[in-house]
Residue frames as qw, qx, qy, qz and C-alpha x, y, z in Angstrom:
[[0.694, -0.650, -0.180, -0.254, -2.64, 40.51, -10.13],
 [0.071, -0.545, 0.742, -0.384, -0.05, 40.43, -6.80],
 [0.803, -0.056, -0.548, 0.227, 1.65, 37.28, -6.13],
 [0.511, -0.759, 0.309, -0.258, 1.07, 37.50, -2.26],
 [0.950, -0.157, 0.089, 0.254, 2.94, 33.95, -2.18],
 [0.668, 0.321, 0.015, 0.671, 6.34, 34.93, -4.13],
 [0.030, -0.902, 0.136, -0.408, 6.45, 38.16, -1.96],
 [0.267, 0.474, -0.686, 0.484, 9.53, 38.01, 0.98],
 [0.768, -0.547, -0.245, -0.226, 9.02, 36.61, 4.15],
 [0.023, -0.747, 0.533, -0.396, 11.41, 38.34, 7.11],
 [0.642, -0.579, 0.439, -0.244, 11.07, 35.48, 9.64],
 [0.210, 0.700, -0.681, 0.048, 13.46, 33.53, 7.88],
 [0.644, -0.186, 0.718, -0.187, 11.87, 30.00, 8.70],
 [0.396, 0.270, -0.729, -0.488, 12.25, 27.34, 6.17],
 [0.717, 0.009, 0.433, -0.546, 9.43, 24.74, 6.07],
 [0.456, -0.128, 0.848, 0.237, 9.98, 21.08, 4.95],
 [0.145, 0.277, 0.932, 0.183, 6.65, 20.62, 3.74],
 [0.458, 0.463, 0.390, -0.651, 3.93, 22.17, 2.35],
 [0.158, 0.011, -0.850, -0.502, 1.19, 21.39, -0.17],
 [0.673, 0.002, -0.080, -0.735, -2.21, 20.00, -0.10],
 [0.132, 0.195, -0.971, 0.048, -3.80, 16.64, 1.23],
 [0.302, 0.359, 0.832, -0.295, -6.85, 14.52, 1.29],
 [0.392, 0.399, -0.437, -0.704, -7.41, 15.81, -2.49],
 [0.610, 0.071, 0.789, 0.007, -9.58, 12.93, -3.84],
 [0.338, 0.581, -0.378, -0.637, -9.10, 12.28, -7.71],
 [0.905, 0.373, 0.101, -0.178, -10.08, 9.55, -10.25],
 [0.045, -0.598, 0.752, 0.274, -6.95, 7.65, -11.30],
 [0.829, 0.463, -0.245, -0.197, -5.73, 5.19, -13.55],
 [0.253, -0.660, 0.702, 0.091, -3.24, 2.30, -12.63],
 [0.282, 0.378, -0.833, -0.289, -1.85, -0.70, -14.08],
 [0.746, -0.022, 0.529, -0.405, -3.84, -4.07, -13.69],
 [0.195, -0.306, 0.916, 0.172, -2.22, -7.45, -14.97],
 [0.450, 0.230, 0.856, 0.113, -5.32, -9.06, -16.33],
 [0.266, 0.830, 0.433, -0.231, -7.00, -5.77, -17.57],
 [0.599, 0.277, 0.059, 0.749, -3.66, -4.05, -18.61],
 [0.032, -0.294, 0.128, -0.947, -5.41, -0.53, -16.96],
 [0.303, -0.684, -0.654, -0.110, -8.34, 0.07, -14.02],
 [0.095, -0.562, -0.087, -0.817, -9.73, 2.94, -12.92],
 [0.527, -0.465, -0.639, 0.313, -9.89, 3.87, -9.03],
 [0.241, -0.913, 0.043, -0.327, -10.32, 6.99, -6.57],
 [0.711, -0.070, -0.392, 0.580, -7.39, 7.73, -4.80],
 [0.147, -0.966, -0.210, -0.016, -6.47, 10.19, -1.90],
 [0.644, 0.483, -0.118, 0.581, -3.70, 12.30, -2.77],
 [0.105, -0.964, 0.141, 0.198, -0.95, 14.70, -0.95],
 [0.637, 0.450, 0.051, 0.623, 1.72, 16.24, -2.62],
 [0.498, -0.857, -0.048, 0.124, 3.66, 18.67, -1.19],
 [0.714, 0.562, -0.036, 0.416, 6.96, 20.61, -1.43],
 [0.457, -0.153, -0.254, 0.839, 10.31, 22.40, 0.42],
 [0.156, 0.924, 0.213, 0.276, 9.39, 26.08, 0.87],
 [0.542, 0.184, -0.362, 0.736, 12.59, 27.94, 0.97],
 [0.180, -0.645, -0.483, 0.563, 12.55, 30.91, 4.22],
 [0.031, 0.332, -0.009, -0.943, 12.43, 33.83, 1.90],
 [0.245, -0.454, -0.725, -0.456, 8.80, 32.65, 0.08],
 [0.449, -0.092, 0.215, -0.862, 5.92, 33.83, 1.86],
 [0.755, 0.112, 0.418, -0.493, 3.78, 31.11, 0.71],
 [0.295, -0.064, 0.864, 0.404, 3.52, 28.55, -2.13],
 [0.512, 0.194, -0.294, -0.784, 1.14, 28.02, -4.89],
 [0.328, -0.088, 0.918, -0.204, -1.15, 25.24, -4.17],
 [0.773, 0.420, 0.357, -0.314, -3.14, 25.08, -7.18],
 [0.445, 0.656, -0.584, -0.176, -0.02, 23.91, -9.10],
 [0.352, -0.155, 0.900, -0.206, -0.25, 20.63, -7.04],
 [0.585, 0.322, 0.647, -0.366, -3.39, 19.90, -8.25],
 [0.400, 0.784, -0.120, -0.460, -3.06, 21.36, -11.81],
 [0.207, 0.505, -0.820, -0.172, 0.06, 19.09, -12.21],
 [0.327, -0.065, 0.938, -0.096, -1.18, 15.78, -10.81],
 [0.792, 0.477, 0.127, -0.358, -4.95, 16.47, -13.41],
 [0.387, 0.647, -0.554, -0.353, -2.05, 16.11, -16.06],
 [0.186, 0.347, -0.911, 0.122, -0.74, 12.72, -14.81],
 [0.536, -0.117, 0.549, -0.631, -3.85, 11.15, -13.23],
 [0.855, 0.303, -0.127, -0.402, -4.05, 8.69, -16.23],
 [0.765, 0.377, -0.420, 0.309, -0.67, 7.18, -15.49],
 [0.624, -0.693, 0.345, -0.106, 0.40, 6.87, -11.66],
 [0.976, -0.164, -0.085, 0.116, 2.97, 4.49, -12.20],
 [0.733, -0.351, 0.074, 0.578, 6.43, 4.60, -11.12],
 [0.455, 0.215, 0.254, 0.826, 8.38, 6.44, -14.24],
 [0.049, 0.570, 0.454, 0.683, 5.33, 8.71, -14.67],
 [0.664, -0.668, -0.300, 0.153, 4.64, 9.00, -10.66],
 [0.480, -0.640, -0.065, 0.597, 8.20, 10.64, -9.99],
 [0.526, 0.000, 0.352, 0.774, 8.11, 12.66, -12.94],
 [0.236, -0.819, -0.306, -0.424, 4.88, 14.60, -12.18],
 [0.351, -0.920, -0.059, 0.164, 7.04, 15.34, -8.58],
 [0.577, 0.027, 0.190, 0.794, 10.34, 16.08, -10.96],
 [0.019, 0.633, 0.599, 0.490, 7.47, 18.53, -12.60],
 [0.441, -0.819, -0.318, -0.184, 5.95, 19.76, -9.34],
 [0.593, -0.423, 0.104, 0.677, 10.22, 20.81, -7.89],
 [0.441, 0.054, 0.444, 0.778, 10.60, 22.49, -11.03],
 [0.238, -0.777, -0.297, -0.502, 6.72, 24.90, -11.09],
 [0.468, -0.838, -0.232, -0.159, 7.64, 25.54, -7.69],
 [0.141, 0.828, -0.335, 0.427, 11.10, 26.09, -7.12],
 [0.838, -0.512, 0.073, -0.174, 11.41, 23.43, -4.82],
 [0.049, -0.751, 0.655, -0.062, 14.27, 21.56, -3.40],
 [0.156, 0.203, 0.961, 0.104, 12.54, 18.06, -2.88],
 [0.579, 0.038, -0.235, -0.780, 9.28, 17.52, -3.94],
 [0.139, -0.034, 0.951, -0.273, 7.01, 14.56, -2.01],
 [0.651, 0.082, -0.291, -0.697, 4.02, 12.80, -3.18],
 [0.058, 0.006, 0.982, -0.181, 1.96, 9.83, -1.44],
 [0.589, -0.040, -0.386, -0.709, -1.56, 8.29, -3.04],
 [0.241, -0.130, 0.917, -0.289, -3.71, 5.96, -1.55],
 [0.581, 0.090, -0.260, -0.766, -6.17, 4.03, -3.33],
 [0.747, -0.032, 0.607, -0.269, -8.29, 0.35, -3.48],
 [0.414, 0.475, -0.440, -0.640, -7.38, -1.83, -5.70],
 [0.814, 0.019, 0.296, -0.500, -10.01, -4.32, -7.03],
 [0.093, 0.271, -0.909, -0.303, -9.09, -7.91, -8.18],
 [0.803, -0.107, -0.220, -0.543, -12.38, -9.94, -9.59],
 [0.028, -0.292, 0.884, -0.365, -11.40, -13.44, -7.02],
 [0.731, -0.176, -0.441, -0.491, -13.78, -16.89, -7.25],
 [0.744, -0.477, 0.367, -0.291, -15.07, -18.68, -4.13],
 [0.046, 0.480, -0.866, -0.131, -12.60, -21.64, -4.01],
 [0.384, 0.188, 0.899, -0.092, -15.30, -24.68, -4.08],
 [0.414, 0.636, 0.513, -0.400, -18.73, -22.78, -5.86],
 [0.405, 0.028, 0.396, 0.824, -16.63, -20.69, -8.21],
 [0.017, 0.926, 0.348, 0.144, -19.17, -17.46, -7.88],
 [0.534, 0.378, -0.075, 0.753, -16.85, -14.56, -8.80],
 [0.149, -0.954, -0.243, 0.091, -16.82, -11.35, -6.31],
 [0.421, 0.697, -0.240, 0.529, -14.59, -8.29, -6.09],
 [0.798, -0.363, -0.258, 0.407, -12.22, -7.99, -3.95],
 [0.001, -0.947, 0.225, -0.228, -10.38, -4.28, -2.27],
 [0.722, -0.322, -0.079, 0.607, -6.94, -4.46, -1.29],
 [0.056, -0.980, 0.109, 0.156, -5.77, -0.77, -0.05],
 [0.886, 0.163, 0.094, 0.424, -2.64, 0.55, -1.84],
 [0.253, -0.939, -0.069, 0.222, -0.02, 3.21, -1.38],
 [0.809, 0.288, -0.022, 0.513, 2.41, 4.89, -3.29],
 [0.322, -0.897, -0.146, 0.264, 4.95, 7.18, -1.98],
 [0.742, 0.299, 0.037, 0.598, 7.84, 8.82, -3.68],
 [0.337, -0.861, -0.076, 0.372, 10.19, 11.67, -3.30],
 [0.699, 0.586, 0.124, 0.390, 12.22, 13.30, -5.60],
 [0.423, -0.841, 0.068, 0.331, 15.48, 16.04, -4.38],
 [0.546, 0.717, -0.430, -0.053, 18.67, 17.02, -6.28],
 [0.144, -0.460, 0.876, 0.023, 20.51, 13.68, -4.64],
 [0.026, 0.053, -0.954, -0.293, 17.67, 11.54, -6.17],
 [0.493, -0.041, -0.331, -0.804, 15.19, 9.72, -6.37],
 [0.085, -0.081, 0.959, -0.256, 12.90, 7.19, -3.92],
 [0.663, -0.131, -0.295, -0.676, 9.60, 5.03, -4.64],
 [0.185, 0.021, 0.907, -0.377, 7.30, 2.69, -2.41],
 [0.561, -0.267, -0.538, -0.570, 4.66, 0.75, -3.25],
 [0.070, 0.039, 0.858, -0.508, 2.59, -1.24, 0.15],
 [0.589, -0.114, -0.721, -0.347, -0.14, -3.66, -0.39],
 [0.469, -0.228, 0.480, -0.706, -2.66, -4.18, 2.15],
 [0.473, 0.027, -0.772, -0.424, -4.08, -7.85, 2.02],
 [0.614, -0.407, 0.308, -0.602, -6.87, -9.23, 4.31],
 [0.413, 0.107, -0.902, -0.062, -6.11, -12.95, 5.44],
 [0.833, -0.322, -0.214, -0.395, -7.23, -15.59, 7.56],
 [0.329, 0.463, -0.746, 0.348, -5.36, -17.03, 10.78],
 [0.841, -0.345, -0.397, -0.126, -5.96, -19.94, 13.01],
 [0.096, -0.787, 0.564, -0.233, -4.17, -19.91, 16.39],
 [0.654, 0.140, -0.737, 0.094, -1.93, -22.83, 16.67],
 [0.089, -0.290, 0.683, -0.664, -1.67, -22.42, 20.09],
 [0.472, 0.089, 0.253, -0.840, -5.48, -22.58, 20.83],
 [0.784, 0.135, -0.543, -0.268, -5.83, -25.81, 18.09],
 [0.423, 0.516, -0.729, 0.152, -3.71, -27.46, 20.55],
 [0.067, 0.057, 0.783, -0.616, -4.77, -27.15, 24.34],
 [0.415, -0.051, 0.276, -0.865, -8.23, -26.86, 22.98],
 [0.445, 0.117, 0.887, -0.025, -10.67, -30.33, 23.04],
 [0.403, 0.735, 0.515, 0.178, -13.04, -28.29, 20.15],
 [0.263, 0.940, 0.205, 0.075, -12.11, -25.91, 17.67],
 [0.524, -0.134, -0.092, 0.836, -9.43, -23.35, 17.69],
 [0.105, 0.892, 0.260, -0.355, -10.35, -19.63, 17.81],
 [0.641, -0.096, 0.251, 0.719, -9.54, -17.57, 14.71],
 [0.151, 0.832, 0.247, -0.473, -9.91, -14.22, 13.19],
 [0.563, 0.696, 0.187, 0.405, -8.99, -11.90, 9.78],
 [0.353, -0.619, 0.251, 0.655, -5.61, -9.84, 9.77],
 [0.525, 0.845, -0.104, -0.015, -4.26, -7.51, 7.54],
 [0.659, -0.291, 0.245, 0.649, -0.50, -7.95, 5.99],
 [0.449, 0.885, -0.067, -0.103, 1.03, -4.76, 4.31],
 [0.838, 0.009, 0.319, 0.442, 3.48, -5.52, 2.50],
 [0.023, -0.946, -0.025, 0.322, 6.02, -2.44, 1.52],
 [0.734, 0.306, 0.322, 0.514, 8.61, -2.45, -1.46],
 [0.008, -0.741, 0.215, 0.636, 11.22, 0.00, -2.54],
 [0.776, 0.604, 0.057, -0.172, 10.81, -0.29, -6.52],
 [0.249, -0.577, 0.567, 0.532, 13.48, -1.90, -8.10],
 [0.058, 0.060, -0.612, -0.786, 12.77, -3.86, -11.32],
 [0.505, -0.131, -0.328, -0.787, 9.11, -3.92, -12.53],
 [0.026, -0.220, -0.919, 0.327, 6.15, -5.87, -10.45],
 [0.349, -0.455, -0.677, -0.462, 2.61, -6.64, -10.38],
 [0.492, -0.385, 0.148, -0.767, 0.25, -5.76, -7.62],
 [0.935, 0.065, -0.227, -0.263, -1.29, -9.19, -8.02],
 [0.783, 0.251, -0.549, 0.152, 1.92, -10.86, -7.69],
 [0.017, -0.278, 0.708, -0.649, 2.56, -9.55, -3.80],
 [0.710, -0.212, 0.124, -0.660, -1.04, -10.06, -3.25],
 [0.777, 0.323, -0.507, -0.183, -0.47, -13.80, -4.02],
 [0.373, 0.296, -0.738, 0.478, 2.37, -14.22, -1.93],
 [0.199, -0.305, 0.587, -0.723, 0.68, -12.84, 1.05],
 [0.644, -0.173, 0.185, -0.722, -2.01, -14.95, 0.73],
 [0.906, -0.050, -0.416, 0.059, -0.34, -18.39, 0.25],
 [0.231, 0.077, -0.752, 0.612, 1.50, -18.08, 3.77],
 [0.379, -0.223, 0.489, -0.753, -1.96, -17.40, 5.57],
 [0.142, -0.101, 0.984, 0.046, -4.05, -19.92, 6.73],
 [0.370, 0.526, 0.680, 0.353, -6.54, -18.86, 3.84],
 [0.025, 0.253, 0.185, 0.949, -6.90, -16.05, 1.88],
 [0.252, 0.426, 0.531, -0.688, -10.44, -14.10, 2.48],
 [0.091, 0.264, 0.693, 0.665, -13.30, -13.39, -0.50],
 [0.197, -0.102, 0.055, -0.974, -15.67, -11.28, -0.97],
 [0.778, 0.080, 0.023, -0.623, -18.53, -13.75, -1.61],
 [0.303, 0.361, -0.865, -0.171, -19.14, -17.24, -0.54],
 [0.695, -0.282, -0.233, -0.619, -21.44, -20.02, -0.38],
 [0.721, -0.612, 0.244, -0.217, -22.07, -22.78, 2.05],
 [0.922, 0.195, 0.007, 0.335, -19.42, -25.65, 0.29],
 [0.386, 0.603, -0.299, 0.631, -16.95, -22.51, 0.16],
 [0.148, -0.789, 0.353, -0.480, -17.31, -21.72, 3.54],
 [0.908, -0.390, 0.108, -0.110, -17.00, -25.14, 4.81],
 [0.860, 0.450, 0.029, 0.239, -13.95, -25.33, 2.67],
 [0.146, 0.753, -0.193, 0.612, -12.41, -22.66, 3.87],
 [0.367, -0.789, 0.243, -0.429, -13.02, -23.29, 7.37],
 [0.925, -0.291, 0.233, 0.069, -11.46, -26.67, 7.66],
 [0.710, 0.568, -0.062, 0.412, -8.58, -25.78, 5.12],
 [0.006, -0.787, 0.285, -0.547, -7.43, -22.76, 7.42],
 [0.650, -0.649, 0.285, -0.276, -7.91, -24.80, 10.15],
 [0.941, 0.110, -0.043, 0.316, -5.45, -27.81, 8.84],
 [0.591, 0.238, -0.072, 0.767, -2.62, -24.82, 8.41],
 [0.511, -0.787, -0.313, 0.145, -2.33, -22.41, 11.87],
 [0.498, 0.480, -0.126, 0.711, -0.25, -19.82, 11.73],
 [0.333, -0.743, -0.214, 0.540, 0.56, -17.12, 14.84],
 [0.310, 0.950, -0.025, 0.011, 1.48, -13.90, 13.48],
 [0.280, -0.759, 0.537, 0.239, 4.85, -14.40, 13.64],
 [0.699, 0.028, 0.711, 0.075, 4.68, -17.08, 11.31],
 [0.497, 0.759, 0.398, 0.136, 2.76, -15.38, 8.71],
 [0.063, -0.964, 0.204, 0.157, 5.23, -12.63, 9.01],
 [0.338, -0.615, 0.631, 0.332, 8.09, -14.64, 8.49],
 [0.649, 0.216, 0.663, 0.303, 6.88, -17.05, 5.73],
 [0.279, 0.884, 0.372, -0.055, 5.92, -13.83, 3.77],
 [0.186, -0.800, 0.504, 0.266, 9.44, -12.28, 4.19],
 [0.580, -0.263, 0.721, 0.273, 10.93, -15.43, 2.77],
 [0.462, 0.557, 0.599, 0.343, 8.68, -15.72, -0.41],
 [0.403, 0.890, 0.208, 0.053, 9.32, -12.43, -1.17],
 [0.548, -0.721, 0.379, 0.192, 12.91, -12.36, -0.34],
 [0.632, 0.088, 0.661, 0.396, 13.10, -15.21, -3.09],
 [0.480, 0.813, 0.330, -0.016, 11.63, -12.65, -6.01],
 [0.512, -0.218, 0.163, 0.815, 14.87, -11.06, -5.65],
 [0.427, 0.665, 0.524, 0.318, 13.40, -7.98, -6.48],
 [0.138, -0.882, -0.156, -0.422, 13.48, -5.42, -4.10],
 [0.400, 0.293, -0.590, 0.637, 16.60, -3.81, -2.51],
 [0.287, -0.211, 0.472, -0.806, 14.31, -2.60, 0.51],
 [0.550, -0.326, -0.633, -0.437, 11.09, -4.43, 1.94],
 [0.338, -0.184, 0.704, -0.597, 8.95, -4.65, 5.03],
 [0.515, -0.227, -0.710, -0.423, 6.00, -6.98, 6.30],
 [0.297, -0.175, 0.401, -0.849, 3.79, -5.88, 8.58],
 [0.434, -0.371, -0.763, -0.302, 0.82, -8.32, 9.81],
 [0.289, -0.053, 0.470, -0.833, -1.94, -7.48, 12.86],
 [0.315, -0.232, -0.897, -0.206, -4.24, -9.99, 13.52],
 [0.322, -0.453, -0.049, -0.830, -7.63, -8.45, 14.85],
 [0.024, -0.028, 0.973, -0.229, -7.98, -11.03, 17.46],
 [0.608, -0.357, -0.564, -0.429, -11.66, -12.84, 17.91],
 [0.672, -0.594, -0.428, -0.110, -11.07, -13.35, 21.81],
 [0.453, -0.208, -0.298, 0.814, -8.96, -10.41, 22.92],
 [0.185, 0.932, 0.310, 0.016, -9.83, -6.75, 22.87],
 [0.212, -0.682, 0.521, 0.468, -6.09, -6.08, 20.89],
 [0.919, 0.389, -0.041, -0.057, -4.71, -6.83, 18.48],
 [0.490, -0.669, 0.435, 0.351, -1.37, -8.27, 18.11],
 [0.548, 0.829, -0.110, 0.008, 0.91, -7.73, 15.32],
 [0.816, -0.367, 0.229, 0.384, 4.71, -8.23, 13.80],
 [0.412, 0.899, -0.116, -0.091, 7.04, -6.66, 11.72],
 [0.655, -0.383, 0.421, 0.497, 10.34, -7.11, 10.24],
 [0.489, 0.858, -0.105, -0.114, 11.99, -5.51, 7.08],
 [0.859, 0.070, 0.319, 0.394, 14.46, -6.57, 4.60],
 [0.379, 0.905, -0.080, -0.173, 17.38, -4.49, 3.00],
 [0.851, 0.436, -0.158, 0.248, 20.30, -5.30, 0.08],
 [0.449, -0.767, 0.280, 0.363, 23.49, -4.56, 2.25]]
């Protein structure tokens, strides 16, 4: 049959990217108490196309990631887009997955177990000057505003933010073990499922320890600063407010000089 794709193309434009996105595929990823769990993730992959291609082949994206779809992790992660440069002639070769991943998490007073989602994202890239991976953890917290404990005679108004934590891969790491972090600097984690002792627990616990987003942002930098793991990092928090109609948010990022 004629390869319309591998025929010439006169206008002589080279295109960074192409490829194929919002592919959704069954995967397989590492999981510290289970040693493997199974999740749905949405995938694009995607590749240089020099100017004198016509087109690419875009069922060799998909064809290569079935192969690898038991093993996302790092080693095996940039070596399906070492794989996917090398079927396609490529110069780089770029690949970013998002998926949920579920951690089983007991009310803190009742102990009644629920599951818990915390969105995740890997992203990697692969060229002939190397080779870069990111991992970024979404965690949902609790935050009390100090501000609002202070000037107010009852209560303090608070609401649920998300921190994502982002990581350039240097030696090995849990999932679990950022999740952790981010949730001992807020002023209480969140759970899927809790009764009335948990929620009273919760709400007078969070209130004792107030955090503004800038707080949680910085205590979260430190404790992962201290893992000494990762030559790159951000931390990214947004706090859905409860008595604005914004939200307000911080960021700051860390790299090995």
């Amino acid at each position: 049959m004629i390869d319309v794709q591998n025929q010439t193309d006169e206008r002589e434009v080279p295109l960074t990217k192409v490829g194929v996105k919002g592919l959704e595929y069954p995967i397989r990823v590492l999981d510290k108490l289970n040693k493997v769990q199974w999740t749905t993730a949405q995938i694009c992959l995607s590749a240089d196309l020099p100017r004198h291609f016509k087109g690419t082949h875009m069922s060799r994206f998909v064809e290569i990631f079935h192969q690898y779809r038991n093993d996302i992790s790092m080693p095996h992660f940039l070596e399906m887009l070492q794989e996917i440069r090398n079927r396609l002639d490529a110069e780089a070769a770029f690949g970013t997955v998002h998926f949920p991943y579920f951690l089983e998490k007991t009310a803190p007073v009742s102990g009644f177990p629920g599951m818990m989602s915390y969105q995740c994202r890997y992203q990697g890239m692969v060229n002939s000057s190397g080779r870069h991976f990111k991992v970024a953890v979404s965690v949902p917290v609790t935050t009390v505003c100090p501000c609002s404990k202070v000037i107010s005679d009852r209560g303090a108004h608070n609401q649920r933010g998300i921190v994502t934590v982002e990581v350039e891969l240097g030696p090995f790491f849990w999932i679990e073990d950022l999740i952790a972090v981010v949730e001992s600097c807020a002023s209480s984690p969140v759970y899927s499922l809790l009764k009335r002792e948990d929620e009273k627990y919760i709400t007078e616990y969070a209130y004792d320890n107030p955090k503004f987003v800038e707080d949680l942002v910085r205590d979260v930098y430190i404790k992962v600063k201290e893992l000494k793991k990762f030559p790159w990092f951000s931390v990214e928090a947004e706090n859905l407010e409860s008595i604005h109609n914004h939200s307000a948010f911080a960021y700051t990022e860390y790299k090995n000089e």
